[in-house]
C-alpha positions as CSV (number, residue, x, y, z in Angstrom):
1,X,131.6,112.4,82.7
2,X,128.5,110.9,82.7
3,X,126.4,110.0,79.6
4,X,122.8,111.4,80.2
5,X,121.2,113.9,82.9
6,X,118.6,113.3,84.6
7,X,116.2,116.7,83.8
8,X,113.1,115.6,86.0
9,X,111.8,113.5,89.0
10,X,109.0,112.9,91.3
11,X,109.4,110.7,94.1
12,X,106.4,107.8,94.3
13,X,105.6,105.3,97.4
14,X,107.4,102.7,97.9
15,X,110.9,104.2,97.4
16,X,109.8,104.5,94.1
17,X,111.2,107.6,91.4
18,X,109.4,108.7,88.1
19,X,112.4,110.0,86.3
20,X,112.9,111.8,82.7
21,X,116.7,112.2,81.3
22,X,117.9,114.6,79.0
23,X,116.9,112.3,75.6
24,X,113.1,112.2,76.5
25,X,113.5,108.9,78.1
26,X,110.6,108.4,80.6
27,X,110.3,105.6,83.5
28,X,109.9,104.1,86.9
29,X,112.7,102.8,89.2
30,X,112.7,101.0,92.1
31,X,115.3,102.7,94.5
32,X,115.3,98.9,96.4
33,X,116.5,97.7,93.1
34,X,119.1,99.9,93.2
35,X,120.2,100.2,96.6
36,X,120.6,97.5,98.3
37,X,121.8,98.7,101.3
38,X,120.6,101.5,102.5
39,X,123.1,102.8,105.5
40,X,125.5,105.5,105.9
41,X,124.3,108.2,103.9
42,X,121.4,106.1,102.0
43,X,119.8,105.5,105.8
44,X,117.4,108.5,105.9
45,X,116.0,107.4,102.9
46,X,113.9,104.8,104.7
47,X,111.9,107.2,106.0
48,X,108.7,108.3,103.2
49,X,109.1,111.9,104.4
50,X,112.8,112.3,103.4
51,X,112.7,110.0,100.4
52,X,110.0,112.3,99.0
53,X,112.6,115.4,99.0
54,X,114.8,114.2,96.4
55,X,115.1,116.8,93.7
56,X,117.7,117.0,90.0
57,X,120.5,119.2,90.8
58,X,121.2,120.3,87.7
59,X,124.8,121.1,88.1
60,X,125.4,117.5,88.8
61,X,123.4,116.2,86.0
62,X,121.6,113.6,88.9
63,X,118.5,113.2,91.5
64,X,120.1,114.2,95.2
65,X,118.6,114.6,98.7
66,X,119.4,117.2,101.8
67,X,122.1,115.4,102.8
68,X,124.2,115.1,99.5
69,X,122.8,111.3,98.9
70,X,123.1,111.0,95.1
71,X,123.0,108.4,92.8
72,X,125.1,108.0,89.2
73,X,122.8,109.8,86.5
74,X,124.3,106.4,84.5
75,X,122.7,103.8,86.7
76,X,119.2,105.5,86.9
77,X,119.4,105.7,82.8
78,X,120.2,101.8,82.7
79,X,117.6,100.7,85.2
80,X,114.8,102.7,83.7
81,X,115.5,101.8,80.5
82,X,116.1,98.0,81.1
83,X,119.5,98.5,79.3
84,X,122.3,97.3,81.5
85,X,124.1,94.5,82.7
86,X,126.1,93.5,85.6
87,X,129.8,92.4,84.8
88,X,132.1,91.4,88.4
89,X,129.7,93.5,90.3
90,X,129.6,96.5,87.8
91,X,126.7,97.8,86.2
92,X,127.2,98.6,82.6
93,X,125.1,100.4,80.2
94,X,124.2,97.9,77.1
């Protein structure tokens, strides 16, 4: 399971989230950061409109949109709070 929920978020221009997790832990991420691709399921995310209709589904503990686009609760936590690093292409929380 995953470490930390994500409890809020509002989406931002720019493809940009303001996100709070479970802890208190407040930030910014840059969903280009974090997706570098966007295709396949990402793909509608392009478009400000749908990017902007992400919400926290609480069962899951992470942001998601309409289509079932989701992103690890884990990798949000580690990019907002500058706490990660990348080991043979995995990110890892420090």
């Amino acid at each position: 399971m995953f470490l930390i929920d994500v409890t809020d978020v509002h989406a931002l221009p720019n493809r940009q989230l303001e996100l709070t997790f479970e802890d208190g832990v407040h930030g910014t991420v840059e969903m280009d950061q974090i997706l570098r691709n966007y295709s396949g399921v990402f793909e509608p995310l392009l478009e400000a409109a749908y990017f902007q209709q992400v919400k926290v589904d609480q069962e899951l503990g992470t942001i998601v949109w309409p289509n079932g686009a989701d992103v690890c609760p884990d990798v949000l936590y580690a990019y907002t709070t500058g706490k990660y690093k990348v080991v043979d292409g995995e990110i890892l929380l420090s």
